[in-house]
C-alpha positions as CSV (number, residue, x, y, z in Angstrom):
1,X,15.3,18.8,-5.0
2,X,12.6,20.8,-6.6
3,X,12.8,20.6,-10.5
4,X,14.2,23.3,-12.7
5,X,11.9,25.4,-14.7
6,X,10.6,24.8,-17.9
7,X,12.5,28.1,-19.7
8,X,15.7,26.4,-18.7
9,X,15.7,22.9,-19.7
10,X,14.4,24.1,-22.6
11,X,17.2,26.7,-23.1
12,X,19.5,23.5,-22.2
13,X,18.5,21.5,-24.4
14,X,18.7,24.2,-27.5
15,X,22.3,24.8,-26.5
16,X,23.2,21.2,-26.3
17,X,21.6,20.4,-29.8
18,X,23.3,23.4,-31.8
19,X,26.4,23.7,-29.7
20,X,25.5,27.5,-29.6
21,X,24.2,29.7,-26.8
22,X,23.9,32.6,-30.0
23,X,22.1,29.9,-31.7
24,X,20.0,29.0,-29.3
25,X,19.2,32.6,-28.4
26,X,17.9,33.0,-32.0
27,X,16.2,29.9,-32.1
28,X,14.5,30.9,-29.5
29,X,13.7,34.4,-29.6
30,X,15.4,35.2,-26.4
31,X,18.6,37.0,-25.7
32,X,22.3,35.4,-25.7
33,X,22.7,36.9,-21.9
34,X,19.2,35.2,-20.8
35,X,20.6,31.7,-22.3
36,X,23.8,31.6,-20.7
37,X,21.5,32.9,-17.2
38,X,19.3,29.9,-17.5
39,X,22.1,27.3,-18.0
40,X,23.7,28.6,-15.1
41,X,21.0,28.2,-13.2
42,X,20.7,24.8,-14.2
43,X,24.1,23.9,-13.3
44,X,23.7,25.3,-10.0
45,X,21.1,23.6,-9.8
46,X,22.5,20.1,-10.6
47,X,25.9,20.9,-8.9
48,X,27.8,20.2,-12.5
49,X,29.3,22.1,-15.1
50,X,27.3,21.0,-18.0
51,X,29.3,22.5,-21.1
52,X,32.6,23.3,-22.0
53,X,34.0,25.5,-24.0
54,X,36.0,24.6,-27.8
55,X,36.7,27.1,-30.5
56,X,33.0,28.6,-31.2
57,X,31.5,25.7,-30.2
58,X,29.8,24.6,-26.5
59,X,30.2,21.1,-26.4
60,X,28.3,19.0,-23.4
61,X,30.5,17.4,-20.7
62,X,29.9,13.8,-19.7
63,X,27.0,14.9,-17.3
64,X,25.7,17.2,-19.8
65,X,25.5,14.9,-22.4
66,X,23.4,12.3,-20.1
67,X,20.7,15.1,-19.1
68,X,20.3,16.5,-22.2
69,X,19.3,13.2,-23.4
70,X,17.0,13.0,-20.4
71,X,15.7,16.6,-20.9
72,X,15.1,15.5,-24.5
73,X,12.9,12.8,-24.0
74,X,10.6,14.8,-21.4
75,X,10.1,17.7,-24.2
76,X,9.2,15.5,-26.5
77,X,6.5,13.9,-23.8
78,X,5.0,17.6,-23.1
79,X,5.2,17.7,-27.1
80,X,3.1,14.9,-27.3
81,X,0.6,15.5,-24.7
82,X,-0.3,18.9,-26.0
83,X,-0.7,17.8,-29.5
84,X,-2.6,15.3,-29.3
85,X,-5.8,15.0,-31.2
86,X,-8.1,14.1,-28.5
87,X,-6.8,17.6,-26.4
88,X,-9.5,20.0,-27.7
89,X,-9.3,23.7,-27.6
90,X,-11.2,24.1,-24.1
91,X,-8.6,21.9,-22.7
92,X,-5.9,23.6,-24.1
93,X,-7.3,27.3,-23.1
94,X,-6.4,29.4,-20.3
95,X,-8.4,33.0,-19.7
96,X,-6.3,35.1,-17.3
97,X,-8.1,37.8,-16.2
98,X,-5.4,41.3,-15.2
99,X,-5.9,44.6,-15.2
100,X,-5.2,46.6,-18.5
101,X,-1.8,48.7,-17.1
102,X,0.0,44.8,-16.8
103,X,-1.3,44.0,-20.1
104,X,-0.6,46.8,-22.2
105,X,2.9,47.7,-20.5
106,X,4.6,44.3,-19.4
107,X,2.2,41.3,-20.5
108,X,1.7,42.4,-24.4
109,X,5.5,42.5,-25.6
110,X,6.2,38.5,-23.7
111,X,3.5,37.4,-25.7
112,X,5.0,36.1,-28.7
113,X,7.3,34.4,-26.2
114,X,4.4,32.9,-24.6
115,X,3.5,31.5,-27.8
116,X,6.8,30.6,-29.3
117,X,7.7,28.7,-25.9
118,X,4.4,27.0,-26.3
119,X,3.0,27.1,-29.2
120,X,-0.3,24.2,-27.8
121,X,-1.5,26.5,-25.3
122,X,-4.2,28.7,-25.9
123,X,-3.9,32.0,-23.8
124,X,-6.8,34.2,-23.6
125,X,-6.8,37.7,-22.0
126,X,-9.8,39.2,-20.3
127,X,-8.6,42.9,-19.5
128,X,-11.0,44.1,-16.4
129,X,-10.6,47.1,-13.8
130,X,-11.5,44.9,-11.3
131,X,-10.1,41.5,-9.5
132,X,-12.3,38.8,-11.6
133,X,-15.2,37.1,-9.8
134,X,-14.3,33.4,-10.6
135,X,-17.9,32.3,-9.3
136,X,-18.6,33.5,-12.8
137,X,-16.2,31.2,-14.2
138,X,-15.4,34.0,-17.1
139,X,-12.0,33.4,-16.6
140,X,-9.6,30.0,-14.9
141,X,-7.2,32.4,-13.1
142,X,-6.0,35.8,-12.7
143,X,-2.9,38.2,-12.3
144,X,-3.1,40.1,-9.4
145,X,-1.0,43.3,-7.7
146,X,-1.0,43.1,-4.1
147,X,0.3,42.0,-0.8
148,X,-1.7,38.4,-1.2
149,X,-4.0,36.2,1.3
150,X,-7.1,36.5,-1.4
151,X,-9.7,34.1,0.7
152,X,-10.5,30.9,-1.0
153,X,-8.2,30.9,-4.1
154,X,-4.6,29.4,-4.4
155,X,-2.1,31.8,-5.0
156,X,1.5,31.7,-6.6
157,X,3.8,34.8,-6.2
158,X,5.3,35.3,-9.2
159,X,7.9,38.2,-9.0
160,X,8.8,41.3,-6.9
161,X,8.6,44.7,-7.9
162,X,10.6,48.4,-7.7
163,X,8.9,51.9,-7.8
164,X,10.7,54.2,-10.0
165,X,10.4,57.8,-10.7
166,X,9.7,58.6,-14.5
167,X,9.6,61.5,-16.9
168,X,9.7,62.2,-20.3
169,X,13.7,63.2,-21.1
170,X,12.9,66.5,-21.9
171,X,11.4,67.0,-18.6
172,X,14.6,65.3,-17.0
173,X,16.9,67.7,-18.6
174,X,14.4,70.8,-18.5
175,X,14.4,70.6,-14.4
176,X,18.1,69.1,-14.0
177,X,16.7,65.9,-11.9
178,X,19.3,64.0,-10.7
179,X,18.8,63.8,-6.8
180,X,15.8,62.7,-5.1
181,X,14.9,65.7,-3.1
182,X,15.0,67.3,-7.2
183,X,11.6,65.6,-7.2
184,X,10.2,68.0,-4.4
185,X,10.4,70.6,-6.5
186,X,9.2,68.9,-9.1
187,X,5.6,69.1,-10.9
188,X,4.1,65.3,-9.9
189,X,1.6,63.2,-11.0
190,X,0.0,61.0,-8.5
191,X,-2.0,58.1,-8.4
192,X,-3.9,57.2,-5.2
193,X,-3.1,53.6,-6.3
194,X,0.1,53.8,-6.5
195,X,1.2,56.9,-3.0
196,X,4.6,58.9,-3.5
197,X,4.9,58.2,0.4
198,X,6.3,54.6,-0.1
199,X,8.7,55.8,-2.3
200,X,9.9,59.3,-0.1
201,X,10.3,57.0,2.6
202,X,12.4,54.4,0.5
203,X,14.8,57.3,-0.3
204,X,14.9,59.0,3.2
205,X,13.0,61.6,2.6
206,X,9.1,62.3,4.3
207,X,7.0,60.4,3.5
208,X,4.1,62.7,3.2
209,X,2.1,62.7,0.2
210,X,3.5,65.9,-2.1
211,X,1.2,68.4,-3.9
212,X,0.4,67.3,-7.6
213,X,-0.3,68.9,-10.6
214,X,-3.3,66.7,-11.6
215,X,-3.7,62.6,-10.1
216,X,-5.1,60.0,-11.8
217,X,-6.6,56.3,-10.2
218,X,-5.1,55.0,-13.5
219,X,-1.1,53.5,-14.4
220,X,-1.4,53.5,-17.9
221,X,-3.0,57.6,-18.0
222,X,-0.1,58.6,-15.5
223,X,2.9,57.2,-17.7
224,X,0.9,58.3,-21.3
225,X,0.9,61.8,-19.5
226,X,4.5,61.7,-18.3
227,X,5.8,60.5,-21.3
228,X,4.2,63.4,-23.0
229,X,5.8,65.7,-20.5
230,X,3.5,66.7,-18.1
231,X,5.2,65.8,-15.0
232,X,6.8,63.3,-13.0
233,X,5.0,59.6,-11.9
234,X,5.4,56.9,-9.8
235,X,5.5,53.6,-11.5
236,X,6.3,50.1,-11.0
237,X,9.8,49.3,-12.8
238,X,7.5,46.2,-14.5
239,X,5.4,48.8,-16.1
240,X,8.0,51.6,-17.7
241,X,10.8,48.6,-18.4
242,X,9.8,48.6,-21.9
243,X,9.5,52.6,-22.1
244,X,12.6,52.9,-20.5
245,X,14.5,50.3,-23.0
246,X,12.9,52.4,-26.0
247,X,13.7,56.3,-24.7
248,X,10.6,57.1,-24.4
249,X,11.0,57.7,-20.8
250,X,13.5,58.4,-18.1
251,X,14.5,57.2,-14.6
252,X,16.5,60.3,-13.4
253,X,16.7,59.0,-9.8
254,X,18.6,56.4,-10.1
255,X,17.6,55.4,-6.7
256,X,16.1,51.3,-5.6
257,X,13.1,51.3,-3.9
258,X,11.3,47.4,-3.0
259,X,7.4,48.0,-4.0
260,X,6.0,46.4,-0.7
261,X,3.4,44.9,-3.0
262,X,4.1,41.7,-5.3
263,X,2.6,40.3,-8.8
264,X,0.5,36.8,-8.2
265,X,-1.5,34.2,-10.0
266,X,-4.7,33.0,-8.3
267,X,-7.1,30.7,-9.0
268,X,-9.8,28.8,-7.2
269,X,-8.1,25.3,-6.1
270,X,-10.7,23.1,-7.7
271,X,-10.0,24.5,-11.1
272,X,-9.6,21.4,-13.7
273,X,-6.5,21.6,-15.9
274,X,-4.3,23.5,-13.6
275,X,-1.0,21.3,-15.2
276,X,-1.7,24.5,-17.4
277,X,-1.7,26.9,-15.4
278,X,2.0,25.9,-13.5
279,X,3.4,26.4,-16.9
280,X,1.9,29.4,-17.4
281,X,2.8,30.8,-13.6
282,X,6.3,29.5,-14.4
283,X,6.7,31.3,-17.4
284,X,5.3,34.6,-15.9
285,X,8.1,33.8,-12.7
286,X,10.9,32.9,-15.2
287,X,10.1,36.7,-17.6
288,X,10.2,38.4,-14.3
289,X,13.1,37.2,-13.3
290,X,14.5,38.6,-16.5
291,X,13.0,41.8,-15.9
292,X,14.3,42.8,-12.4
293,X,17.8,41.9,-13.5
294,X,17.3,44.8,-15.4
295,X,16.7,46.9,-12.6
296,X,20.1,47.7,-12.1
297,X,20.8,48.7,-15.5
298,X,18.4,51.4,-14.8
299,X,18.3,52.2,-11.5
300,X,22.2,51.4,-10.0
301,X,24.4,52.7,-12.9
């Protein structure tokens, strides 16, 4: 049995101590829905109901009550190692090296829950346009877009991806998208990076690259441009997520497409302290988790 990920048994055990899943939401910084997703997780994972229901109150069942004092004790052992006074800084320090559209668009806003969740860990960002050279040990590991098999570093696959038409609203309304074929008579962005063909094909359509208005080699220009009403882009549901929660963009076609391509963490296998960095490729897996249940919000209404 493999063991369950840090996010849950930590959501576990907040629930079991304040009898809440609202409480434990607040206490940490997560929403009710993604509290109650992780404790289900954990009891499929264990094969046992783990709380039960009274008034306002989740009390533990007999099982519950005997891992959450398990659970308890192993926090408080992580506690421990990562406060201790002999852990210095450059053992407590990971420098991820990504490219800036990850880290201003999906990385940035998890953040805080990075630090909240673990508060001992030092995370550094190193924003390049390129994959990092780790021969020039500037940075322990890095997050990376593709379809893997990078020679000589170990990978973990962290989460899967959907491509997703976006505009600004105005521009939604203004040309009555609602259909994909709309989009063929529809000014486009494009990004070489990032082809219109996987998507057209995804829908049925041909999957021959459409004339554009203007095309960019960058994510983050293509979305600032959309958003500001330009035209339509392609873009990875991990990168317009937040957009789309605030209104700042739409997703007129409400249409899934599978990007091909999926987000990893590498690092060269000899790197020391790599204890760190399966926390920290658990905690990206676990957010991304989060993130494509949203998808269907979006996309499947």
């Amino acid at each position: 049995m493999t063991t369950p990920s840090l996010n849950a048994l930590r959501a576990f055990e907040a629930a079991a101590r304040l009898q809440s899943y609202s409480r434990a939401s607040e206490e940490l910084c997560v929403t009710h829905g993604a509290i109650s997703h992780q404790i289900r997780s954990l009891e499929q994972h264990t094969g046992d109901k783990l709380f039960q229901r009274q008034n306002r109150k989740m009390l533990l069942t007999p099982v519950g009550a005997v891992l959450a004092h398990r659970v308890r004790q192993g926090l408080l052992t992580l506690d421990e190692i990562f406060s201790t006074k002999d852990c210095t800084d450059s053992e407590r320090t990971i420098v991820v090296s990504t490219l800036s559209s990850f880290a201003n668009h999906w990385l940035a806003p998890r953040l805080r829950s990075f630090h909240e969740t673990y508060p001992k860990i030092i995370l550094q960002l190193l924003i390049e346009m390129q994959f990092a050279d780790f021969s020039a040990k500037t940075a322990n590991a890095g997050i990376r877009y593709g379809a893997g098999g990078w020679n000589g570093l170990h990978e973990t696959r962290l989460f899967d991806d959907y491509l997703v038409p976006v505009c600004s609203v105005d521009t939604a309304k203004r040309l009555n998208l609602g259909e994909a074929a709309d989009l063929l008579k529809a000014p486009l962005i494009t990004n070489a990076r990032q082809p219109w063909s996987t998507w057209l094909l995804g829908v049925g359509l041909p999957p021959l690259e459409p004339a554009s208005i203007f095309s960019v080699d960058d994510a983050g220009v293509a979305l600032s441009a959309a958003r500001h009403g330009a035209g339509v882009a392609l873009s990875r549901f991990s990168l317009v997520s937040q957009d789309l929660k605030l209104g700042n963009l739409a997703a007129p076609i409400r249409t899934k497409v599978k990007d091909p391509y999926g987000y990893y963490l590498v690092h060269q296998p000899t790197l020391p302290n790599q204890d760190l960095l399966v926390v920290l490729a658990e905690w990206l897996s676990d957010e991304g988790k989060v993130m494509l249940r949203e998808v269907d919000e979006f996309l499947c209404l």
